[in-house]
N, C-alpha and C positions, 0 to 999 in steps of 0.2 A: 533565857538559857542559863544553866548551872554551869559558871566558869570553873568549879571547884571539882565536876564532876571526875571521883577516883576511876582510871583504868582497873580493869580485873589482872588479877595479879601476875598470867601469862600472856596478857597482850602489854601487859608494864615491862617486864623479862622481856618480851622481843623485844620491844622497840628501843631498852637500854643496851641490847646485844648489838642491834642493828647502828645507833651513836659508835659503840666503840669502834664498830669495824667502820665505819666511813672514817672515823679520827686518823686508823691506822692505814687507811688506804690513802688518805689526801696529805697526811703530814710523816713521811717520811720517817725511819727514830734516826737514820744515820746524819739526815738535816737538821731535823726540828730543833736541836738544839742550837741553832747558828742564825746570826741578823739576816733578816730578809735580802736575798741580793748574794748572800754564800752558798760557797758549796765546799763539799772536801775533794779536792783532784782526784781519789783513786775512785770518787763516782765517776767522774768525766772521763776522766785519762787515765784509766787504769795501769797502762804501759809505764810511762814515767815513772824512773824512778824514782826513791825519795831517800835522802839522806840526808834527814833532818837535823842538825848540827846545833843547835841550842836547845833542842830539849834532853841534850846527853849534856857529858862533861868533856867531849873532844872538840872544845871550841878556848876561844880566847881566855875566856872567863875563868876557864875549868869546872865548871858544872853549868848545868840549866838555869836557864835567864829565867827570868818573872815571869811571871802568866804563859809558859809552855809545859802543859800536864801530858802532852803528847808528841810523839814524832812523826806528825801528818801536817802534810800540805793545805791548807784553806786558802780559799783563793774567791775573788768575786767570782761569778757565773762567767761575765763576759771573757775573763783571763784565762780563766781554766779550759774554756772553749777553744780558744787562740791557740793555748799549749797544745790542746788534741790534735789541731792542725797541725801544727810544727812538727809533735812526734808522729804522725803519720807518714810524714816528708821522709825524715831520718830514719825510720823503719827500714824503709825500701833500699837502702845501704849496708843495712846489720845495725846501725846506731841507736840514742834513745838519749833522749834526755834525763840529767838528774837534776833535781832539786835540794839547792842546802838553807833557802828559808822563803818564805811565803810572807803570807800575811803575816805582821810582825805588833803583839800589842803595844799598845802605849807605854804600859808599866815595863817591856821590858827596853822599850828605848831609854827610856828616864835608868834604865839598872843599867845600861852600857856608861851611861855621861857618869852615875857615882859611883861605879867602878874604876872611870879613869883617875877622877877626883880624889879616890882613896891616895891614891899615890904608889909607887913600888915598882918593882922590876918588872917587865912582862918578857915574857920567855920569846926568846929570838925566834922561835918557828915562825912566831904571829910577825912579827916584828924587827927583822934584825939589823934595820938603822934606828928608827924610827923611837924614841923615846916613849912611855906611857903618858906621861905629861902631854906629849906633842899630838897627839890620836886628834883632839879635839878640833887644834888649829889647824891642823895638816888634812882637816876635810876626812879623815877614815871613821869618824863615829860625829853624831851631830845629834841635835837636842830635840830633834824631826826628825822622822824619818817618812817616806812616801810607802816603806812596806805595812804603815798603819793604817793605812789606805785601801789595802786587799788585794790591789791591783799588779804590784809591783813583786819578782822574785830573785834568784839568785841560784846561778842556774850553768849547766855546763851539759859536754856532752861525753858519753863514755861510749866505749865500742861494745857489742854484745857478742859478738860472733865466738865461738869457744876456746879459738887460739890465740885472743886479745891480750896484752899487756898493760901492764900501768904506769904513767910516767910517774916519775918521783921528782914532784916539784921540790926547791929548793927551801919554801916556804908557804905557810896556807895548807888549809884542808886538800885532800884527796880522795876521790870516790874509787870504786874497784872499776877498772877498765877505762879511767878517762883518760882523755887525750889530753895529751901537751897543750896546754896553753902557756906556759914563759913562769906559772906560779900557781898556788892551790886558792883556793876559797880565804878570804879574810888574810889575804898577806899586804898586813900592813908596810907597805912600800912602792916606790915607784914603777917598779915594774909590774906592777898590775893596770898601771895607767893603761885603756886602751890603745895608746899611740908608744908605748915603751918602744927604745928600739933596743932596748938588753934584751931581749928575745929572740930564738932561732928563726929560721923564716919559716920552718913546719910551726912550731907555733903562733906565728904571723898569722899564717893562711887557716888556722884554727880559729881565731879568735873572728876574724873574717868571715868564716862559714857562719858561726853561731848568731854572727853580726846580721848577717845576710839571710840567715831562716830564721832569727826573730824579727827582724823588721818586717820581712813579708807575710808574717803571722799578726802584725801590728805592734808590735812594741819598739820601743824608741830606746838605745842602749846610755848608759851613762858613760862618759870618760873617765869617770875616777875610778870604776874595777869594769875588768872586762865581763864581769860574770852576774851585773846586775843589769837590770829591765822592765821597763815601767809598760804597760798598756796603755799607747796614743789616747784613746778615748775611755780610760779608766771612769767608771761611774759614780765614786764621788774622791775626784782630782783634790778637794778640799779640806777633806775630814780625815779626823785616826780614832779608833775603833779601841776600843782596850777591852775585849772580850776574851776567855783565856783561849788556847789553843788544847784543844783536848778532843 
C-alpha cells in the first residue's frame, strides 16, 4: 500500500474544512487560551458581578498590577461552580455577588512585596493607620498568595434591586450597591479583621451572611479580611500559576 498516496484536491478541502470545525467545536476560543482546569466566571456565573480592581488603577497601587491585561474573573472549574451556587442563593433576595480579584498571578504577587519595599506614603483610603512599610509584617500583603492558586477570591455582596444604596466605607474599595460591611476591599487595617468589633452590628450580620453562604458553597473564609475565600477542596492547594489575566 502507497502510504504517500495524495488526496484529490476536494476531498483534501473537505477533510481540512472538517479539522477546523471539530478544533472549533471541542476547544472553546473564550477558554482555549487558559491551563487546563480554568475557566472565566462570566461562562459559569454570568450573574456575578465583576469588579476587577487590579487590572485598573482604583486600587492600592494606583494602576494595574503585573500580568492583569484584563478585568475578568478566572477562576478554577471547581470555584467558579461553587460561586454559581452561591449566586443563585442570593438572587432569590434581589442580591448578587461581586467580585474584586480571582485568580491572582505570580508575577503580580511578587509586584505587591516591591511595591511595599519601594518605600513612601500610601494614601490613607488603603491604609489609615497602618504604615507602607508595615503591609508586609502586619499580614496585609505576603510573598504567597493562595489567589495563585485559582481557587481563592475576594468577594462581597451588593444589592440589585433599583432603590439600593451604597454604603460609603471609611476605607477600601467599594462596589455600586454593596452593603455595609464595617470597610471596603483592601483596607488595610484592623477593622477588616473578620472578628473587628469597630463595626455596626448591620455590618456584623453582613459579614456573617457572606460567611454563611460561602461556606455552604464550600469555601472556607480567612480572618484577616472579611472579603477573602479560599475553596475547601481547591484543586491544586499547592501551586501558583503566573499566566496573565487577560
Amino acid at each position: 500500500m502507497n502510504h504517500h498516496m495524495k488526496l484529490p484536491n476536494h476531498l483534501a478541502k473537505r477533510l481540512a474544512a472538517f479539522v477546523l470545525a471539530l478544533a472549533a467545536f471541542t476547544l472553546p476560543a473564550s477558554a482555549g487560551d487558559l491551563p487546563e482546569g480554568f475557566v472565566r466566571l462570566s461562562d459559569v456565573a454570568p450573574a456575578v458581578r465583576q469588579d476587577m480592581r487590579y487590572a485598573g488603577s482604583e486600587n492600592f497601587l494606583g494602576r494595574p498590577a503585573n500580568g492583569y491585561e484584563a478585568g475578568t474573573c478566572i477562576l478554577t472549574s471547581p470555584a467558579a461552580k461553587a460561586l454559581a451556587k452561591a449566586q443563585s442563593e442570593l438572587e432569590k433576595d434581589g442580591l448578587s455577588l461581586v467580585v474584586f480579584d480571582c485568580y491572582r498571578p505570580s508575577r503580580a504577587v511578587a509586584d505587591f512585596v516591591a511595591w511595599v519595599r519601594q518605600g513612601g506614603v500610601i494614601d490613607k483610603k488603603w491604609s489609615p493607620k497602618t504604615t507602607r512599610a508595615d503591609l508586609i509584617k502586619q499580614g496585609y500583603i505576603g510573598s504567597r498568595s493562595a489567589h495563585a492558586g485559582g481557587s481563592t477570591v475576594d468577594i462581597a455582596i451588593v444589592d440589585i434591586r433599583p432603590d439600593a444604596s451604597t454604603a460609603t466605607p471609611a476605607c477600601g474599595a467599594k462596589a455600586s450597591a454593596m452593603l455595609d460591611f464595617g470597610s471596603g476591599f483592601d483596607c488595610f487595617d484592623p477593622v477588616s479583621r473578620v472578628a473587628s468589633t469597630f463595626i455596626s452590628p448591620a455590618a456584623r450580620q453582613n459579614r456573617a451572611k457572606l460567611i454563611g453562604l460561602m461556606s455552604k458553597a464550600g469555601f472556607r473564609s480567612y480572618a484577616g479580611e472579611w472579603w477573602h475565600f479560599t475553596l475547601r477542596d481547591e484543586p491544586f492547594p499547592k501551586k501558583s500559576f503566573d499566566f496573565s489575566v487577560r
